[in-house]
N, C-alpha and C positions, 0 to 999 in steps of 0.2 A: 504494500500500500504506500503510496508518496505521497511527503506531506509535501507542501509549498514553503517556501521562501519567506513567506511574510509570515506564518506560521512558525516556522521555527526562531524566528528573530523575536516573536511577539509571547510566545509558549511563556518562557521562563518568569517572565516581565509580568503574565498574570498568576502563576503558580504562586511566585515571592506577594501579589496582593491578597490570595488569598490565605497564605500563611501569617501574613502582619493585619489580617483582620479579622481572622479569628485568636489574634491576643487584645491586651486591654488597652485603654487609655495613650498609654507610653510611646504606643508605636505608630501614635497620627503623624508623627511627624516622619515615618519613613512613607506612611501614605502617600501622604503630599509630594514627597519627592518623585518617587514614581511614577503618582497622576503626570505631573510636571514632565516626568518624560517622556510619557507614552504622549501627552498633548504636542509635544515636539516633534513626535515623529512624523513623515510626510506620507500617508497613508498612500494618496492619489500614486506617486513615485514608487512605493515600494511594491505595490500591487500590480503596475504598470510593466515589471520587472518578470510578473507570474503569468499575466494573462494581453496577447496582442491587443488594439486595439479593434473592436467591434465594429471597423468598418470595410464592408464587405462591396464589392461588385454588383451592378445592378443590370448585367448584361451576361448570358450564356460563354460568352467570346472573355467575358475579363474573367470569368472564373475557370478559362481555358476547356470548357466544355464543348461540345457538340453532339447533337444527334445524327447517328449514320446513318448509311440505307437500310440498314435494318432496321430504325428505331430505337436502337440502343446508344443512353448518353455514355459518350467518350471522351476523357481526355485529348486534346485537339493532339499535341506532343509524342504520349505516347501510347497510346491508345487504351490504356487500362478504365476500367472498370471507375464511377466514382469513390473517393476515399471520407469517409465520417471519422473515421481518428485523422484528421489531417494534421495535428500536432497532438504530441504525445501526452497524457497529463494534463489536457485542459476541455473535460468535456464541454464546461458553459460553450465555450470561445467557439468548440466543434459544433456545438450544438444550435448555438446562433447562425454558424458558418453555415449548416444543411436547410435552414430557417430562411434564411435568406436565396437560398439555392431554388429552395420550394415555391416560393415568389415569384420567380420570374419566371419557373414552368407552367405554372398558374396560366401566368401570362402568355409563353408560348401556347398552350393549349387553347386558348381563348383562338388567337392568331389562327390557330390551324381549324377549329371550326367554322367561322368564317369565309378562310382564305380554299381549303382544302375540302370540307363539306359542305361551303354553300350556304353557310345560315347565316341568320339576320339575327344582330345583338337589339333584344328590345328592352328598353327601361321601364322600369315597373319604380313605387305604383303610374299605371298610366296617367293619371292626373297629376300629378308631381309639380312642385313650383319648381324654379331655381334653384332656390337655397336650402330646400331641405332634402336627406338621405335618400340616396335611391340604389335599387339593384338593378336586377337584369334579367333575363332568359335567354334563350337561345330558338330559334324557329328556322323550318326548312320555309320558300318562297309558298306553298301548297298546304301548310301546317293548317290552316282554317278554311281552305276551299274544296281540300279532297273532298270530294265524296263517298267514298268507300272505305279507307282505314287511315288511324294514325298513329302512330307510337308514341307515350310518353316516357322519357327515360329518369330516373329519383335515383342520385348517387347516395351514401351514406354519410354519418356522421363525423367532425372531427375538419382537418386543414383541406380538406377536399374542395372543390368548386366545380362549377359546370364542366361536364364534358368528363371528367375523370374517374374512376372507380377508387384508385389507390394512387398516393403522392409517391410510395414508395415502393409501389414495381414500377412507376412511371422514370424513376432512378436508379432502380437498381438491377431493374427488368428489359423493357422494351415498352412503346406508347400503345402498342397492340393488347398488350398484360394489361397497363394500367390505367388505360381510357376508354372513352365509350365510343369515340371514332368509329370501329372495326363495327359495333350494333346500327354507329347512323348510316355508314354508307350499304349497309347489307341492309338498310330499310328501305332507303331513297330510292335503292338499284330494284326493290321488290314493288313500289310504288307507293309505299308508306309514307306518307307526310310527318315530320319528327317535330317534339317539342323537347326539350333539352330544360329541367329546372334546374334550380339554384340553389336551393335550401340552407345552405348555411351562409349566405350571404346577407346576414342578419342587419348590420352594425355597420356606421363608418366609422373610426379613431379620431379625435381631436386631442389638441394640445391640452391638458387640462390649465382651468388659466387659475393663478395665483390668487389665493384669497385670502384678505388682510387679516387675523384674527386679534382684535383690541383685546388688551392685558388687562387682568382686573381691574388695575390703579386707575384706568381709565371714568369707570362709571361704575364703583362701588363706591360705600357707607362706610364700609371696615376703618377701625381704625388704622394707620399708614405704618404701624410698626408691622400689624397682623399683615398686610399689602403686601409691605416689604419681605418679610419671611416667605408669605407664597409666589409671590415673583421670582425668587431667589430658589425656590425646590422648583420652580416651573422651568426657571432657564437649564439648571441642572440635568434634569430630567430631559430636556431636547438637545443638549450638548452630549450626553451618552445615549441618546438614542439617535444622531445622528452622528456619531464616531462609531458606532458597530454600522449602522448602513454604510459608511462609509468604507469599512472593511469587508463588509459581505458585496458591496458591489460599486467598486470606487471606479467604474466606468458607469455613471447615471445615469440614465436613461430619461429621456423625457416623459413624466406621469404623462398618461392617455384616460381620455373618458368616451365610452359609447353612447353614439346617436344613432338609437333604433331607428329601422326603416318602417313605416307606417304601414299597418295589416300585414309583414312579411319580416316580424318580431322573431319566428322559430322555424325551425323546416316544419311544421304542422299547419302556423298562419300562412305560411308559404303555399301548401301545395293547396289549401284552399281557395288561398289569393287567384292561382293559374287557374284551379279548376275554372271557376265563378268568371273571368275576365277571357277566357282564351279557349281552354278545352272545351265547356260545355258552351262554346258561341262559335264550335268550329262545325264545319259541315259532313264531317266523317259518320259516317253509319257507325262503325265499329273502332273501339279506342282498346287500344292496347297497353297496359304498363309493365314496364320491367325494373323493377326498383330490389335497392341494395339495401343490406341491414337497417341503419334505421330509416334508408327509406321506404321501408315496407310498413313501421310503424307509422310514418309521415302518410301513406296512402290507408288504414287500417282509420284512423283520426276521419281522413277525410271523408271515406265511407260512412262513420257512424254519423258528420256532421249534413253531406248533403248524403244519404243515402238513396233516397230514390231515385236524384239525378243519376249516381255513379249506376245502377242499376238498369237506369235505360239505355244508357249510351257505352257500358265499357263492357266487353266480352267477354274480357281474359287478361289475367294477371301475371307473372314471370318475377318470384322473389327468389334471390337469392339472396342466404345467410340471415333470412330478416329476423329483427329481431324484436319483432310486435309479441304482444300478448292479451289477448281478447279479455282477459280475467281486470287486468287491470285497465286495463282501455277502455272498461265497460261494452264491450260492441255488444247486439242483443244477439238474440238467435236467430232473427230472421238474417241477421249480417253472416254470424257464421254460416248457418244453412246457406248461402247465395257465396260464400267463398271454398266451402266445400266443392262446389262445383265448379267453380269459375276460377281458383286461385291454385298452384302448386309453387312450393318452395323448395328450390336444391339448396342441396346444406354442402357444407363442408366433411368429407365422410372418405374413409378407406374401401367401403360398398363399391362394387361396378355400378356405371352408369344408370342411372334409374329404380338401383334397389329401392325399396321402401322403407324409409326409416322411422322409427317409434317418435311418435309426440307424446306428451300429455295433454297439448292442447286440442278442445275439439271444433278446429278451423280447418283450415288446410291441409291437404298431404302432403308430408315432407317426404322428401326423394333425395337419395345419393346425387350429387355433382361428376362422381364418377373418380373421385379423388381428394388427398385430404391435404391440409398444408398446416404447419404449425404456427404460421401468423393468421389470427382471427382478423376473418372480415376484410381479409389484404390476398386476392387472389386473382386468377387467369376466374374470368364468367366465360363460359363456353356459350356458342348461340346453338344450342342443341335444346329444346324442351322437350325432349321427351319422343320414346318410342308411343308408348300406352296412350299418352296425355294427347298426343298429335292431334287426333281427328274431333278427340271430343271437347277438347278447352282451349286449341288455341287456332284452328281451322274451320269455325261455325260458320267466317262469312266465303267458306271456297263452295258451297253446294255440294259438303261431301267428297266433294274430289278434291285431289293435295299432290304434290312430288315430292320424294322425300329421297335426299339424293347425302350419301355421308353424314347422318346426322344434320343436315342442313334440311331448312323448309321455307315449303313456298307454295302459293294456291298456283294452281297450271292454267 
């Protein structure tokens, strides 16, 4: 285990405080001395020595990465694999370094739906002024004129954003593993009109802004001796509480505060927000979703809230890994009866393709993915639903007739 630099210089300095203050009286006067030097010491400098500073590249190209033709991001130089230990010993510093990485994949993937699929960024809420919060969606040109099908795709919970399944096969995989690219263009190419949501794009960040806080002395009664004492533990009290912040993170960071986006608070205000504005005002007969862990709860929400609409208009469901639960979601039984038939969930499972796997819940069928991975909820989604499931839950509007060609489908 390694300790740091400012650690071992600082170690001894509180050992001796707490040896000279658990004795009596006698030995204020080596307190003091100590305080005295520990206030002497230059925190920012010594710290600055343990950890680079936090300022990171804001382009794929300055962090000498690249995606190849296969998809897979590569160091430009020497073509390895990306690195999260990039310095030994200092996870924040790695771990802001992959933070910041993630950022602008975000961004790439934004770029490539658009530029590579074809779809239009729409800001939501659509009434929106100026100056307040807004998100986004994503839509093909056909997304509310088809008239025969449309897919909606709900990524899950956590740094993810439109268009992507997982941040981290999208790095450490290929864009095929960790986005949802590969589902839109294999919809587009089928005649699917695609909506693409957002769900965790909650929040914008602001500066939080400084606020004056008047000292008692100001506009109290007390007598000015009583003032004086508490003034005197007050300032105390923020001079060690800001010398330990200053040791725990002597790169400061600027406070931020969240400004929610209006009706699109949660991925649940979210998928309602789309449903109500976009999907049930699009002209598709038949609506399709494919949603990821907790975008399965995020569409499971939106069932119990408009349920009849989702019931006229959506067909057929495709969760994988979800991680809804009808018990506490309250959904009633007419919801589960109408997803028993309409809904299947592949899980994450060592089962061949399509086994049937044990719930306790009684909604959906849970079904093998066809393979297992040990990061939850971070995997390859195959577009395969199913041999069984094919004709009766996700092919109602082919008239019975389907081609089923490698685990791939498609109405003929």
């Amino acid at each position: 285990m390694s300790i740091s630099l400012s650690s071992l210089i600082l170690l001894p300095i509180w050992i001796s405080m707490a040896q000279i203050q658990q004795g009596g009286p006698d030995e204020k006067e080596k307190t003091t001395a100590l305080k005295d030097l520990l206030s002497r010491i230059d925190l920012d400098e010594l710290m600055k020595k343990d950890e680079p500073p936090l300022d990171f590249p804001d382009t794929l190209e300055g962090f000498e990465y690249a995606f190849n033709e296969k998809g897979q991001l590569r160091h430009i130089k020497t073509g390895e694999p990306f690195v999260f230990n990039y310095r030994e010993d200092l996870h924040r510093w790695n771990q802001k370094r992959y933070e910041a990485l993630g950022e602008i994949i975000t961004k790439y993937v934004y770029e490539l739906l658009e530029k590579d699929c074809n779809l239009k960024k729409i800001s939501i809420p659509v009434d929106a002024t100026e100056s307040e919060p807004k998100s986004f969606i994503f839509m093909s040109e056909d997304a509310l004129t088809n008239p025969q099908k449309l897919m909606v795709l709900i990524h899950g919970s956590g740094v993810v954003r439109a268009g992507q399944w997982a941040r981290r096969l999208i790095i450490n995989e290929d864009l095929d593993s960790g986005t949802q690219i590969p589902f839109i263009k294999r919809a587009m190419d089928e005649g699917y009109g695609v909506i693409v949501l957002n769900p965790n794009e909650n929040y914008i960040e602001v500066e939080k802004p400084k606020i004056h806080v008047p000292s008692s002395s100001d506009s109290s009664d007390e007598p000015a001796e009583k003032r004086e004492r508490k003034d005197k533990v007050s300032k105390e009290t923020k001079k060690r509480r800001d010398f330990y912040e200053k040791y725990r993170n002597p790169q400061r960071e600027k406070e931020m505060m969240q400004l929610y986006i209006r009706e699109n608070g949660s991925p649940e205000e979210h998928a309602v927000y789309v449903w109500d504005h976009f999907i049930a005002q699009s002209a598709a007969e038949n609506v399709f979703f494919v949603a990821h862990s907790y975008g399965g709860l995020a569409f499971v929400e939106l069932m119990i809230q408009r349920e009849a609409d989702v019931k006229s208009k959506v067909t057929a469901v495709a969760l994988t890994d979800s991680v809804h639960n009808v018990w506490h979601q309250e959904a009633g039984k007419t919801i589960r009866e109408w997803m028993r038939e309409n809904c299947c969930n592949w899980v994450s499972s060592s089962e061949p393709l399509d086994t049937s796997v044990e719930s306790m819940l009684p909604d959906c069928p849970r079904v093998s993915a066809g393979y297992w991975t040990s990061i939850s909820h971070e995997r390859k989604i195959q577009w395969h639903f199913g041999e069984q499931q094919l004709q009766r839950r996700f092919l109602k509007t082919c008239g019975g007739s389907s081609l089923r060609e490698e685990g791939q489908w498609t109405c003929s």
